[in-house]
ZAMAR-241601 format. One line per 4 residues: number of its first residue (from 1); their letters; for each residue y, z, x of N, C-alpha, C, O. Coordinates in steps of 0.2 Angstrom, whole numbers, plus 5000, padded with zeros to 4 digits. Each point is the difference from the previous one (the first is absolute). Last residue first. Example, Ala and Ser with C-alpha at 12.3 -4.5 7.8 and 13.67 -1.06 7.14 Angstrom:
2) sa) 4989/5035/5064/5006/5001/5004/5005/5003/4996/5006/5001/5003 | 4966/4999/4999/5006/5000/4996/5006/5000/5004/4999/5003/5005 $
end
This chain:
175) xxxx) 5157/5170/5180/5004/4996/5006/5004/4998/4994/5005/4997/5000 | 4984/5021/4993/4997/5000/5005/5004/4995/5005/5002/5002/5005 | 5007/5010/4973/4997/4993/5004/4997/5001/5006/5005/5002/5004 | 5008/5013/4976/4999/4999/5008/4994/4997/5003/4995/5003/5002 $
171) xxxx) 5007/4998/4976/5008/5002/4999/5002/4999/5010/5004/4997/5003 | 4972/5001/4985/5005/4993/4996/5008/5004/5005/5004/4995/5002 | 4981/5023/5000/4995/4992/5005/5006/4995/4999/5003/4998/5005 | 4999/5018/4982/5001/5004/5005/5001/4994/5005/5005/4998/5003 $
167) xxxx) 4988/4999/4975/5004/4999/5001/5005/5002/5006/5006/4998/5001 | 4970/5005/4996/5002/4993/5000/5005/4999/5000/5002/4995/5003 | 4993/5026/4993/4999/4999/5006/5001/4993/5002/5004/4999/5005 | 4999/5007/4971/5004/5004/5006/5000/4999/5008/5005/5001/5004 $
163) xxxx) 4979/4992/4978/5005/4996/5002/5005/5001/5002/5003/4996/5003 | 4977/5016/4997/4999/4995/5004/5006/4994/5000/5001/4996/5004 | 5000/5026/4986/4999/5000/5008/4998/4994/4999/5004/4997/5004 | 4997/5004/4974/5005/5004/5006/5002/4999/5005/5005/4998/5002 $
159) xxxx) 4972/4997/4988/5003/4995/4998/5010/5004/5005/5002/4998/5006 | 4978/5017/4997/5000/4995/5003/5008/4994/4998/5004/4998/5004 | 4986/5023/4985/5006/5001/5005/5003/4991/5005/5005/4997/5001 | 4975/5009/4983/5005/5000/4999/5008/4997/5001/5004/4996/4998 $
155) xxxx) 4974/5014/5012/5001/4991/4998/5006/4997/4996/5002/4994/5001 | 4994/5031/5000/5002/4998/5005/5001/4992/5002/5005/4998/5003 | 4982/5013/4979/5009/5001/4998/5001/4998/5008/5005/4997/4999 | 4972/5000/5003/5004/4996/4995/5006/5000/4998/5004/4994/5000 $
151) xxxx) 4986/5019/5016/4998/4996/5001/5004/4995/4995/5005/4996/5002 | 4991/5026/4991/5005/4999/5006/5001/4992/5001/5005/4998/4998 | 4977/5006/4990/5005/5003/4996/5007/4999/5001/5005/4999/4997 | 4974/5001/5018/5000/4994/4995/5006/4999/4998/5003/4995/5001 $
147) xxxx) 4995/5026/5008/4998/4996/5006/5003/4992/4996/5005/4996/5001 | 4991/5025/4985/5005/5000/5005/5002/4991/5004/5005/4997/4999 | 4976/5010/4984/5007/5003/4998/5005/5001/5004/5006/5001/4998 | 4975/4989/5007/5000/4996/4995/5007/5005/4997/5004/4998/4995 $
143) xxxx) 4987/5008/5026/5000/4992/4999/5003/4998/4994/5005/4996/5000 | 4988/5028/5004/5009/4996/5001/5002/4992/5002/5005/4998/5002 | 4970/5013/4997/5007/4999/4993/5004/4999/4999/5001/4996/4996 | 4987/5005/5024/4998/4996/4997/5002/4998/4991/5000/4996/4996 $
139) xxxx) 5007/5022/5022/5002/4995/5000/4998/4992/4996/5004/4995/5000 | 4990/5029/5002/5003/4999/4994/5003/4993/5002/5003/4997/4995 | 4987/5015/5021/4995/4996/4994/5002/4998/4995/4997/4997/4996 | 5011/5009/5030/5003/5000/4993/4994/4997/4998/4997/4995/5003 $
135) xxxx) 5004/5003/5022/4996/5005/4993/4998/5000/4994/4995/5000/4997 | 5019/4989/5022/5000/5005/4998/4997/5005/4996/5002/5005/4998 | 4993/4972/5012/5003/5006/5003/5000/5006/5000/4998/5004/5004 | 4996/4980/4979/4995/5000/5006/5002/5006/5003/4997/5005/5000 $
131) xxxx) 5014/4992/4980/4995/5001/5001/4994/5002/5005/4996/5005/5001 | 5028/4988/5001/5001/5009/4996/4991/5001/4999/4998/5006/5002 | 5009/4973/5010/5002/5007/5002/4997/5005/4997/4997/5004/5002 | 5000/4978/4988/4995/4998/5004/5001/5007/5005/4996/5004/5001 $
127) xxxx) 5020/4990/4982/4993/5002/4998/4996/5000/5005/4995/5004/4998 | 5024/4986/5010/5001/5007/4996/4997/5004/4996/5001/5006/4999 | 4995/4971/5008/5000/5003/5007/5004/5011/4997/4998/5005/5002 | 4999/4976/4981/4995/5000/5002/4997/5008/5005/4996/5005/5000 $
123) xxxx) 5027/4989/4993/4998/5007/4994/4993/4999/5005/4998/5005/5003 | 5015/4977/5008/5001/5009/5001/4997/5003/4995/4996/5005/5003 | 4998/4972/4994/4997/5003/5007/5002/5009/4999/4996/5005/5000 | 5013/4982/4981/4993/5003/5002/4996/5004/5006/4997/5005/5000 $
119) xxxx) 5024/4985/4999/5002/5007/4995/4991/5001/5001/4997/5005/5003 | 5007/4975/5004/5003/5006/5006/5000/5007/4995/5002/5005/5002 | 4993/4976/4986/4995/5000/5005/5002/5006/5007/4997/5002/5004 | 5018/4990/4978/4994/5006/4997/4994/4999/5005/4995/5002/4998 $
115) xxxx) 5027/4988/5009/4999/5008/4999/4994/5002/4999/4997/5004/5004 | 5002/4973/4999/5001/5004/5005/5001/5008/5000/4997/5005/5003 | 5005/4980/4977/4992/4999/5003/5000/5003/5005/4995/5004/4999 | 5026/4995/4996/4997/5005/4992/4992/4998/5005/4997/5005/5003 $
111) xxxx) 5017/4982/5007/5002/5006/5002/4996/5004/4995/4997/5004/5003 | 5002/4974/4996/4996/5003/5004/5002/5006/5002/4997/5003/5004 | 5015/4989/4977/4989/5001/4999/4997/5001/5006/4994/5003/5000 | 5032/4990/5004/4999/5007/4997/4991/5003/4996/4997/5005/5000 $
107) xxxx) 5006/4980/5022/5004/4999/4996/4997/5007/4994/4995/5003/5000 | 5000/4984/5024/5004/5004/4999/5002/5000/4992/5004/4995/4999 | 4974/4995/5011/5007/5000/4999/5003/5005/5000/4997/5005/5000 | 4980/4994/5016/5003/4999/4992/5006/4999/5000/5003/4999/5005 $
103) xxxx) 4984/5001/5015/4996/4996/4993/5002/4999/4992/4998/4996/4996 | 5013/5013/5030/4994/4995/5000/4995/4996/4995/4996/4995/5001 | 5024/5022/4998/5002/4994/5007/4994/4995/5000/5001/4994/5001 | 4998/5024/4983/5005/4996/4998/4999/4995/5006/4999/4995/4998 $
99) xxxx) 4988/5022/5006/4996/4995/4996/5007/4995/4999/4999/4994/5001 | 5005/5022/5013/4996/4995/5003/4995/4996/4995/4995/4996/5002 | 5020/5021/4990/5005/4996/5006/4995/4993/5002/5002/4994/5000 | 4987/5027/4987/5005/4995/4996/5003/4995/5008/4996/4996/5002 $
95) xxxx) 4991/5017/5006/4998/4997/4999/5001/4995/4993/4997/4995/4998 | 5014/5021/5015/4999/4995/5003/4997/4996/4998/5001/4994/5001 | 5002/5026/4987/5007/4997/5002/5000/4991/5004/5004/4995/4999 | 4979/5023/4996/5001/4995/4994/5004/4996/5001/5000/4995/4998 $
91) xxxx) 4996/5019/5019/4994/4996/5001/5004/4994/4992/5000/4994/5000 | 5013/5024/5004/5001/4996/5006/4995/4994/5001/5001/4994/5002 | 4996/5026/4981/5006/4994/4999/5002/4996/5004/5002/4995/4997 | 4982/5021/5008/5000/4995/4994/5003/4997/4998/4999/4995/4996 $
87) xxxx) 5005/5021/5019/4994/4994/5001/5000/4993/4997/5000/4994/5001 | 5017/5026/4997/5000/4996/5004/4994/4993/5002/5001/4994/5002 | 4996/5024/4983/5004/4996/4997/5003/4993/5001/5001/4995/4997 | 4986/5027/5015/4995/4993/4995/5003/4996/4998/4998/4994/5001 $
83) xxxx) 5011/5024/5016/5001/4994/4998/4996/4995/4996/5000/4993/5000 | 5002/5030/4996/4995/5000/5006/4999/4992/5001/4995/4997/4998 | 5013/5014/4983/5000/4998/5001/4997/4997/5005/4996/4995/4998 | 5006/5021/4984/4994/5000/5005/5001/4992/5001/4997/4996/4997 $
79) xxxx) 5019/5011/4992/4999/5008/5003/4993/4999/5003/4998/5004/5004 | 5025/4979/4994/4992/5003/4997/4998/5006/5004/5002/5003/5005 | 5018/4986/5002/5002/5004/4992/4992/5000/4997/4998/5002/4995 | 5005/4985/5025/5004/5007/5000/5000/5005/4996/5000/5006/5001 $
75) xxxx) 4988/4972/4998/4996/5006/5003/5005/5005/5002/4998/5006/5002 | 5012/4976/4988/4995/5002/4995/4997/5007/5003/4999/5005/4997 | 5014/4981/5018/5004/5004/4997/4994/5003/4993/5001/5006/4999 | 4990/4983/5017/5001/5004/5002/5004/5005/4997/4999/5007/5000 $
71) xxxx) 4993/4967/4993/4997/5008/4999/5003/5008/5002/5000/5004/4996 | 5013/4977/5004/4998/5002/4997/4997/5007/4997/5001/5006/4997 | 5000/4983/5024/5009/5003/4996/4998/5003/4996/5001/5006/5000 | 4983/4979/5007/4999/5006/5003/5004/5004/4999/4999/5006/4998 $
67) xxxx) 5004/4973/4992/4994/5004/4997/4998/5008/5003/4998/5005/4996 | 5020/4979/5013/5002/5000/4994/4992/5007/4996/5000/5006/4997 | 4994/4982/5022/5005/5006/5001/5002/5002/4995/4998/5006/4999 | 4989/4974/4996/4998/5006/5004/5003/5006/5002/4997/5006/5000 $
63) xxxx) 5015/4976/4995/4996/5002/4993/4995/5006/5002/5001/5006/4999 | 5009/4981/5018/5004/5002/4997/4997/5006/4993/5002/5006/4998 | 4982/4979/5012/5003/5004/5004/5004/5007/4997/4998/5005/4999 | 4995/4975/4988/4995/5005/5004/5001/5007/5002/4999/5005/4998 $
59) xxxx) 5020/4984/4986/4993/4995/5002/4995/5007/5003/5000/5006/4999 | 5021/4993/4986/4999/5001/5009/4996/4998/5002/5002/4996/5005 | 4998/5001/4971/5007/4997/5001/4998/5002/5008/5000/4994/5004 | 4985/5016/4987/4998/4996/4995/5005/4993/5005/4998/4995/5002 $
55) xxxx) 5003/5029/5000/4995/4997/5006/5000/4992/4997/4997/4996/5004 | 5015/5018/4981/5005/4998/5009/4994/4996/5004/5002/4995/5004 | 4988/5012/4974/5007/4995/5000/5002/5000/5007/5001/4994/5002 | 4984/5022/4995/4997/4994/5004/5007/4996/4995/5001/4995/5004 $
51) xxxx) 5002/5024/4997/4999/4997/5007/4997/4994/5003/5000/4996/5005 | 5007/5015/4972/5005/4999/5007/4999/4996/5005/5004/4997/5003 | 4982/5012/4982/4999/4992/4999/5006/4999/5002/5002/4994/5001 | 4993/5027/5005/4993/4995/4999/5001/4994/5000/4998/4996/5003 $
47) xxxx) 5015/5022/4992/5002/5000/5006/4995/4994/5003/5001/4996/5005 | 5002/5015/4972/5003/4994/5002/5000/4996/5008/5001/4995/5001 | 4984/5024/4980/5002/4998/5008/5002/4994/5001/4996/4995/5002 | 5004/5023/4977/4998/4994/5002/5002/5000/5008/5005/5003/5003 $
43) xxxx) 4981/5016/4979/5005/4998/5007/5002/4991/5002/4996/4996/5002 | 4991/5021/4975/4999/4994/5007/5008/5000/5002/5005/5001/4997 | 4989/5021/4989/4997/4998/5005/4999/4992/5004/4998/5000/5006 | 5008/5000/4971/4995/5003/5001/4998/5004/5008/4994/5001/5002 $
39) xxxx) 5026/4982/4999/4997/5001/4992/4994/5003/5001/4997/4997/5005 | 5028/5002/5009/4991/5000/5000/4998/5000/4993/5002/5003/4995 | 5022/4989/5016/4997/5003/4997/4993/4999/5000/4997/4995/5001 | 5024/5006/5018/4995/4994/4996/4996/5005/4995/4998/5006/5002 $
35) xxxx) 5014/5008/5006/5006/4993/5002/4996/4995/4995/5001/4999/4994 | 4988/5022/5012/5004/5003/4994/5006/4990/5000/5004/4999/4996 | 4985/5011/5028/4999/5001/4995/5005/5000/4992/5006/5003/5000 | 4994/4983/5022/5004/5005/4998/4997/5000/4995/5000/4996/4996 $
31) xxxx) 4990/4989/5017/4998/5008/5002/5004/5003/4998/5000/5006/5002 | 5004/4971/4991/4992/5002/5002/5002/5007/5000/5000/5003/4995 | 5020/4989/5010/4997/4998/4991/4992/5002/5000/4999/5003/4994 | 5009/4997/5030/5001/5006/4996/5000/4999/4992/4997/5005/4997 $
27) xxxx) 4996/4976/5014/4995/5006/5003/5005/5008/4997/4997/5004/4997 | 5015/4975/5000/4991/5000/4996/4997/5006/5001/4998/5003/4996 | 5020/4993/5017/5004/5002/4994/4993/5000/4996/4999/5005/4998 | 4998/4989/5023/5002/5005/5000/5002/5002/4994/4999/5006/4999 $
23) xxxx) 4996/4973/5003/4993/5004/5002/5003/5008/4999/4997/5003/4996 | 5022/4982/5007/4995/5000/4993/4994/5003/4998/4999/5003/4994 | 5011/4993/5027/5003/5007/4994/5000/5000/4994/5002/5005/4996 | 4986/4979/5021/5000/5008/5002/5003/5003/4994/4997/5004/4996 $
19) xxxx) 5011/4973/5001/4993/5003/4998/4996/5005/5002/4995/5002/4996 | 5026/4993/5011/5001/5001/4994/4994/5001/4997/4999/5005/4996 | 4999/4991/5024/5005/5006/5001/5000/5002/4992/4998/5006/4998 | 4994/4971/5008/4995/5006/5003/5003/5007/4999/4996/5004/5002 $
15) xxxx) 5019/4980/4996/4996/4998/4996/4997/5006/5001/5002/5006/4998 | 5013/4991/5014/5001/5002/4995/4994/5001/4997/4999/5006/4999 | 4998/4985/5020/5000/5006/5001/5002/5002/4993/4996/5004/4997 | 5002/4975/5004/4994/5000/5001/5000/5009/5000/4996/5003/4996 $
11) xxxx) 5025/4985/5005/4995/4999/4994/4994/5004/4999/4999/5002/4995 | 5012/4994/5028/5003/5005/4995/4997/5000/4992/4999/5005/4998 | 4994/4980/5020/4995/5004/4998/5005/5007/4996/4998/5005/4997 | 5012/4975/5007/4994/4997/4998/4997/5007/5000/4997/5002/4994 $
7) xxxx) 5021/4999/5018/5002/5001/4993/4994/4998/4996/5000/5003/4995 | 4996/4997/5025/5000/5006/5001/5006/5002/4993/5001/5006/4998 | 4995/4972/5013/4994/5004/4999/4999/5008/4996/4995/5002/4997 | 5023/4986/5011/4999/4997/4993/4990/5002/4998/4996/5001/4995 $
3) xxx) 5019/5008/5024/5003/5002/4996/4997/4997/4991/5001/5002/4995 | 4989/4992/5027/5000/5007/4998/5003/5000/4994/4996/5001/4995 | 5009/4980/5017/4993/5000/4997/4998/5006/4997/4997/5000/4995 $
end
């Protein structure tokens, strides 16, 4: 009885393994300067709609970790990290997962609706830092030359990762 259980969840491990190092591979395309191309100063942030594709496909739980993963490795390579990255992507993370399992489809418009609603929240929750927090007054600028701008070349990113993840999912079955 182990043994057939325990090839049921070898899938399950691949899977999750292959999508950690995918996260991985994003998160350095992300933070290697000079890889991804910037136009004016905007930066794209792939790592966003990464997350929520896996949490999309993982569901809550799973997808919540996946988020924490995430964030963390982003808060390594930032310089005012200070797990913000971790937060919010954990909270986006989950709550792509537990909209999928409870009200939406899985399918590539719902992931484009999902991203730019999580692209939102982060730039939102990243304005809300640099202004409230920290000070910055220039913050209310870098809405519209940075913040939004990002936002967008990153939406991007989405259609790729969402079928590369799907194919991650398609190749190792759950059962």
């Amino acid at each position: 009885m182990f043994a057939k259980q325990e090839f049921d969840n070898k899938n399950v491990y691949i899977r999750r393994l292959c999508l950690a190092a995918g996260l991985l591979v994003v998160t350095l395309l992300q933070n290697t300067a000079g890889f991804l191309p910037s136009f004016f100063g905007i930066r794209a942030m792939p790592l966003i709609p990464a997350v929520v594709c896996v949490a999309m496909f993982e569901r809550e739980l799973p997808g919540m970790f996946f988020g924490v993963f995430a964030g963390l490795l982003w808060d390594c390579s930032s310089p005012n990290g200070g797990n913000f990255h971790a937060a919010v992507l954990t909270v986006i993370a989950f709550t792509c997962g537990a909209l999928i399992t409870h009200v939406m489809r899985n399918n590539f418009l719902t992931a484009l609706l999902l991203c730019a609603g999580a692209l939102f929240v982060h730039e939102s929750c990243c304005f809300v830092r640099d202004m409230v927090i920290g000070g910055n007054l220039d913050a209310a600028y870098k809405i519209l030359t940075f913040y939004i701008p990002s936002a967008i070349y990153s939406l991007l990113f989405a259609l790729p990762i969402y079928f590369l993840v799907r194919a991650v999912e398609k190749k190792f079955p759950e059962r």
